[in-house]
DRENNU-420765 format. One line per 3 residues: for each residue x, y, z of C-alpha. Coordinates in steps of 0.02 Angstrom, whole numbers. Layout:
<kepas>
X:Y:Z; ... $
</kepas>
This chain:
<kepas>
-895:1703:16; -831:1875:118; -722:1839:244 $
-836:1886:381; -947:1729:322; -801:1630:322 $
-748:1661:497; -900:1648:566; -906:1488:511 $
-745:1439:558; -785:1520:751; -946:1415:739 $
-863:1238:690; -746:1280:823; -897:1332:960 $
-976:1150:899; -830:1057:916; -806:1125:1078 $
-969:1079:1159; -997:914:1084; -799:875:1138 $
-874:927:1325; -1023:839:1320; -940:676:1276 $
-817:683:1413; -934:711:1529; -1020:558:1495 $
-827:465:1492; -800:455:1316; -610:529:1286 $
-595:471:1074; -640:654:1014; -500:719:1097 $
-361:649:981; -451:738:847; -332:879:838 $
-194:752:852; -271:662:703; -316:829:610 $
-128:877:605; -51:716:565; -156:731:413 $
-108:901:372; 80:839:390; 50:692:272 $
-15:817:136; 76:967:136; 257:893:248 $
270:709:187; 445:704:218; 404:763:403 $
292:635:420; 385:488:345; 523:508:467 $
417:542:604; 334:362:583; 526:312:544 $
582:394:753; 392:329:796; 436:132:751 $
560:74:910; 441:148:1030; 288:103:942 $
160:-31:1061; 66:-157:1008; -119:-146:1023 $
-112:-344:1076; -30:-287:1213; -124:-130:1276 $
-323:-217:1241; -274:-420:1222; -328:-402:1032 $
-295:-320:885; -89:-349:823; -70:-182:777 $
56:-71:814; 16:105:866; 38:217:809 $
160:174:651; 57:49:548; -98:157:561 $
7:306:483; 83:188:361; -72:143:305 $
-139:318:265; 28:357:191; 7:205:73 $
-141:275:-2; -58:443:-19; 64:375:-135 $
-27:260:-208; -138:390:-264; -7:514:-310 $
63:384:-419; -85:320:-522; -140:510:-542 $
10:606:-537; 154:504:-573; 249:557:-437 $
361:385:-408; 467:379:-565; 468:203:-678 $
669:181:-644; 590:124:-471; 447:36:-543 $
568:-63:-650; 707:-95:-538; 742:-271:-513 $
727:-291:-329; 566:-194:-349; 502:-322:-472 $
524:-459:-371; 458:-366:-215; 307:-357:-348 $
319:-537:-365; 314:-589:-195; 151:-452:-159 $
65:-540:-312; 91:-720:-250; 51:-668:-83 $
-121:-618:-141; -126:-775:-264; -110:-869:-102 $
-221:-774:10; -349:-831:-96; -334:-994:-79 $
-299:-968:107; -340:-1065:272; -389:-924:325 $
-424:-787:195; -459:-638:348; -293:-673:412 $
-203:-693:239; -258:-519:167; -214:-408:342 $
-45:-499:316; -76:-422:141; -114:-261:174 $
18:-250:319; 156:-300:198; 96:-169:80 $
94:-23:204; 273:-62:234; 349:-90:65 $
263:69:-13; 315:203:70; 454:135:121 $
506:50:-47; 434:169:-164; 449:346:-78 $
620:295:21; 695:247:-158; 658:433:-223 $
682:522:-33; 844:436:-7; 937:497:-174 $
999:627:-60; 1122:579:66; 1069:699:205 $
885:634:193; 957:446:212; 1045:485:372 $
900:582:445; 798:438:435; 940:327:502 $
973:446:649; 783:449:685; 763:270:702 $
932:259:807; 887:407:911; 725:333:959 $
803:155:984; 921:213:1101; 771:269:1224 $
729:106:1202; 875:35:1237; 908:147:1371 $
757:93:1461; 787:-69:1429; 966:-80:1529 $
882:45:1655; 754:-111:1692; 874:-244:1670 $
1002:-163:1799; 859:-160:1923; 839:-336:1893 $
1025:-375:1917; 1044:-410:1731; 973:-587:1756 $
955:-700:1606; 752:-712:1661; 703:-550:1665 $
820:-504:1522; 678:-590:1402; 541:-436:1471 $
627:-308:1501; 618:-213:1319; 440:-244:1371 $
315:-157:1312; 430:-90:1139; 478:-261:1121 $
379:-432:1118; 541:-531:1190; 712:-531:1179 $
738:-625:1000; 681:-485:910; 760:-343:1016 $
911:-449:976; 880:-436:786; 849:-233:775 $
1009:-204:894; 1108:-313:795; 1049:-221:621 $
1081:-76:675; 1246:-92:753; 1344:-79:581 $
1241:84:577; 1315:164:704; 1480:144:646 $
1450:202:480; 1361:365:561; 1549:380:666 $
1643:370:512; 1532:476:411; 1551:616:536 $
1749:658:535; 1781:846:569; 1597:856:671 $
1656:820:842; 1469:842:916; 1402:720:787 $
1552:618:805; 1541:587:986; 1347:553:979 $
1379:421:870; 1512:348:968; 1400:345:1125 $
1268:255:1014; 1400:124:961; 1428:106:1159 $
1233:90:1214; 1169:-31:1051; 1332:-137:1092 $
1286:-147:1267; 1106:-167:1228; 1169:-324:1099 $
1277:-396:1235; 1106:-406:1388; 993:-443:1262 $
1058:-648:1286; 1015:-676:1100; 1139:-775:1021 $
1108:-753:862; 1131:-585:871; 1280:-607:938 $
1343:-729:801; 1272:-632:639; 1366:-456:729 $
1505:-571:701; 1471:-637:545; 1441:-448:502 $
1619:-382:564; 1698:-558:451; 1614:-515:299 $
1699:-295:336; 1856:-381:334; 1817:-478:188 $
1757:-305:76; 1903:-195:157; 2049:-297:119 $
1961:-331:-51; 1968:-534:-9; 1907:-606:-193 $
1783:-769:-200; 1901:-876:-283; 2020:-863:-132 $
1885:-908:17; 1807:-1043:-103; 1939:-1169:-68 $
1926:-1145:137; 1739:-1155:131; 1763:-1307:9 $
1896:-1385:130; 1778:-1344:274; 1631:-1419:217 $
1700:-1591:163; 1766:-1607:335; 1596:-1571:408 $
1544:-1708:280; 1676:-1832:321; 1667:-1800:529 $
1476:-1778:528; 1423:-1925:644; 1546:-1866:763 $
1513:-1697:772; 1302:-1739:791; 1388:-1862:929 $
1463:-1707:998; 1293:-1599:991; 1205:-1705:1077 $
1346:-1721:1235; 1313:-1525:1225; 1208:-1504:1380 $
1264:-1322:1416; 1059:-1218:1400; 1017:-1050:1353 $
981:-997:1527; 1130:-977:1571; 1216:-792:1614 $
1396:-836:1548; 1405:-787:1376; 1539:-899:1334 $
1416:-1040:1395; 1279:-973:1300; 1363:-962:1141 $
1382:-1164:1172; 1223:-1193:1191; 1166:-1142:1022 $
1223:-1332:989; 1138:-1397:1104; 1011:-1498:1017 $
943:-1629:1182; 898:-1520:1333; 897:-1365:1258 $
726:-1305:1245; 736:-1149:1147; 835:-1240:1042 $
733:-1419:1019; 568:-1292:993; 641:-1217:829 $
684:-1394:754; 491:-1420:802; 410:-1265:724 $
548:-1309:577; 487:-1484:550; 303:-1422:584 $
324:-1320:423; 416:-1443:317; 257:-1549:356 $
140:-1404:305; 233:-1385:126; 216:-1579:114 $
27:-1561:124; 7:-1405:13; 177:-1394:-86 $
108:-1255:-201; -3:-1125:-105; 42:-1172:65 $
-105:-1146:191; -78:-935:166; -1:-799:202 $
24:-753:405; -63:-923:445; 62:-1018:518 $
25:-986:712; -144:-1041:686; -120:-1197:575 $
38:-1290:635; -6:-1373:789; -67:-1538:711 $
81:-1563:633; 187:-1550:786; 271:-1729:783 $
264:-1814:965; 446:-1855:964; 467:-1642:937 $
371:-1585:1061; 442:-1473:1201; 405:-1403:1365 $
371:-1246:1260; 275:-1290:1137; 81:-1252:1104 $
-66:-1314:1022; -173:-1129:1047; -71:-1002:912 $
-3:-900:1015; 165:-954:1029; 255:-873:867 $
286:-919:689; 403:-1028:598; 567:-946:676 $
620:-905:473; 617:-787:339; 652:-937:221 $
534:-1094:298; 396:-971:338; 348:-938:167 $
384:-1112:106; 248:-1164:240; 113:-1023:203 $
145:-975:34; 218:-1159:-38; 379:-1191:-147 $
351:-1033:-248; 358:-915:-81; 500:-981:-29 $
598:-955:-191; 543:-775:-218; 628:-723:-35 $
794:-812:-65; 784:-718:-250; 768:-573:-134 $
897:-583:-36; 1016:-642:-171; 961:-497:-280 $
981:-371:-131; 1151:-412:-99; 1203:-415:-285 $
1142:-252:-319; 1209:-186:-143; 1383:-228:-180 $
1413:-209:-361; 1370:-42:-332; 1481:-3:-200 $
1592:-67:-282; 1599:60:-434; 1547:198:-323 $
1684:355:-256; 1722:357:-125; 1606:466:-1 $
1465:461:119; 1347:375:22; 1476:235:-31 $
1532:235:166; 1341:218:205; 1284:74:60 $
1439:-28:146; 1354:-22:328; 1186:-43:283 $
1245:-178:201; 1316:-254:343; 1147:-216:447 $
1049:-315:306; 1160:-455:328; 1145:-492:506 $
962:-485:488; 958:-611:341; 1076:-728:417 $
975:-710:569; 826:-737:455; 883:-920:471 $
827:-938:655; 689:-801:663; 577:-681:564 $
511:-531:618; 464:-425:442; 283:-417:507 $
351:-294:644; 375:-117:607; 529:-112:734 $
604:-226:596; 515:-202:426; 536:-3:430 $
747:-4:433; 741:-165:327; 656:-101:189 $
723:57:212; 917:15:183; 826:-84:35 $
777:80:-47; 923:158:0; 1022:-1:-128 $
891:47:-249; 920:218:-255; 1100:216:-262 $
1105:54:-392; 987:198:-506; 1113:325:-471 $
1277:238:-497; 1212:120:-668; 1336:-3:-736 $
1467:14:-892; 1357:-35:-1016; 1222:85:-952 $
1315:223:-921; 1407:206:-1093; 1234:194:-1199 $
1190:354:-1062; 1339:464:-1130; 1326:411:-1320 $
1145:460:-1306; 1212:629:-1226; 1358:668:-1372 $
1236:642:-1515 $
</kepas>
């Protein structure tokens, strides 16, 4: 073909495009227009992928929620449709080109990630509802692959792990900006504090829960950056606007697990071993044991609620377990699923059905002034109880092996890692996991993308340092296989 052909064809596609595009919007139908939009992002994905996987990474915090723009849909725009085409990108790259290597394959955290995705589709088949069981499928897959599988190799680099750290945190802070923007119009009331991340954010729970898992991130950016006084002092004015944001977000567990975050720091600084907390955690929880009736006795005085603005008071209420009605609703959606695993102990009623499916086994005794028989008041407020409710006994023993095997990989590698960046930024993320896990008690939120994208991320980011920093006996058979 000459290359007048060519162009003419290329001037006539274009001509085409043109007059259809017109025609359309004359008669008030706007959808061709984000073709060029959609072209691009697909010549990104093919020929930038790095581009594009942190631009979905900066898109996440200020992605919406197509529930929220149309009344339908739960999607988020427009990260999980990019994830999506992403996920078949590497998915075919793999199968055909072997682009992810099998040291990821065959990690151990990626087995049991494997593990979990298999019994999740074991138990979508036996679902409820199977429609709702495989999007919650295919949703968990669009997250775990590229982030899991392409963040493992991408992040082997230190530079590329902080890009997509400062992306996320650069885009959260709009967020948060406009968040404490709204909330200062509002006088920083405790009521409008649960809308105002509105429409980034569902509520204030799981604005709560990014803010708080990020937080260790920003200090690890600050203490990464010595000598850079630009970078230096960006990060210190993120440390200022997340811990602000954390603070008027009025979610106490955040507040508690950024605690429980800064404890365990101390803990891995001053090089604290086990055997030496064992005994005050032994001593602690015999005299829970021995002083329990007094201490429920104690709870149930508590009559201090949520709603209130003093922190100190709101921290109190967390024990509240009579009046308090955000409290009272978790023990019901807790006891709801208990119920649930008691009627289906080994598939559970599927994956991503528990809205839908709890309500008749709301107990009458349980029920509160927020609770709802129409599935559209949440999940099972866990990371833990969720699965044992949807995907039975086996679900919920393949997330605590999860978490357990995150953490043991996270730290015994930082522990025989040099000092550096990466070792510096292992040690944070670290801390960010852990507030999210622990908080993973009271809530869940990895069917978000503001959540699932830096979760799974700092994931990869343990793989790929655990595969570049292998234990003695590895590294030993590594450099007798070298010297022969």
């Amino acid at each position: 073909m000459t290359l007048n052909i060519r162009s003419a064809i290329v001037y006539s596609l274009v001509v085409l495009f043109v007059l259809i595009n017109g025609l359309l919007f004359l008669k008030g139908v706007y959808v061709l227009l984000l073709a060029p939009i959609a072209l691009l992002l697909i010549y990104t994905a093919l020929f930038y992928f790095e581009a594009m996987f942190l631009f979905v990474v900066f898109c996440a915090p200020l992605s919406l929620n197509l529930e929220a723009l149309i009344g339908n849909g739960g999607l988020y725009l427009p990260t999980e449709p990019l994830l999506f085409g992403m996920t078949l990108l590497i998915f075919y790259k793999s199968i055909l080109k072997g682009v992810v290597p099998f040291k990821v394959f065959l990690h151990p955290i990626t087995l049991i990630l494997g593990l979990q995705v298999f019994w999740i589709l074991v138990t979508s088949l036996t679902s409820e509802m199977p429609i709702v069981s495989f999007k919650f499928l295919l949703s968990r897959l669009w997250f775990l692959i590229p982030m899991i599988l392409f963040g493992a190799m991408f992040f082997e680099k230190e530079k590329n792990y902080r890009n997509f750290l400062s992306a996320f945190l650069a885009s959260l802070a709009v967020v948060v900006g406009y968040t404490l923007i709204q909330h200062a119009a509002n006088g920083f009331s405790e009521e409008s504090g649960h809308w105002v991340m509105s429409p980034f954010f569902k509520d204030h729970t799981s604005y709560g829960a990014v803010l708080a898992l990020m937080f260790p991130i920003t200090f690890g950016l600050y203490s990464i950056n010595k000598g850079n006084i630009l970078p230096r002092f960006l990060s210190l004015c993120l440390i200022g606007l997340i811990g602000a944001g954390i603070v008027f977000s009025y979610t106490r567990a955040a507040w508690v697990t950024v605690f429980g975050a800064f404890m365990l720091y101390l803990i891995i600084v001053f090089k604290i071993k086990f055997q030496y907390l064992l005994v005050p955690i032994l001593i602690a929880s015999l005299f829970v044991y021995m002083k329990i009736d007094q201490i429920t006795m104690e709870m149930e005085r508590n009559k201090v609620e949520h709603t209130t603005e003093d922190l100190q008071e709101r921290l109190q209420s967390a024990t509240n377990i009579t009046t308090d009605a955000s409290n009272l609703e978790r023990l019901n959606r807790w006891n709801s699923a208990m119920e649930m695993y008691k009627r289906r102990p080994l598939f559970g009623w599927g994956p991503g059905t528990y809205a839908f499916v709890y309500a008749p086994f709301q107990a009458d005794d349980d029920l509160t002034i927020i609770s709802t028989n129409f599935g559209d008041g949440g999940n099972a407020h866990s990371e833990y109880l969720g699965p044992l409710s949807e995907q039975g006994f086996p679900g919920m023993i393949l997330m605590i092996v999860l978490v357990i095997a995150i953490f043991y990989f996270g730290f015994t590698t930082y522990a025989r890692m040099e000092n550096g960046n990466q070792k510096t930024l292992l040690l944070y993320s670290l801390l960010g996991l852990a507030t999210y896990f622990v908080h993973g008690i009271l809530n869940n939120y990895l069917d978000i993308d503001k959540a699932a994208i830096p979760v799974w991320g700092m994931t990869a980011f343990i793989i790929a340092m655990n595969i570049q920093n292998p234990g003695e006996a590895k590294r030993n058979r590594i450099l007798s296989k070298m010297t022969r």
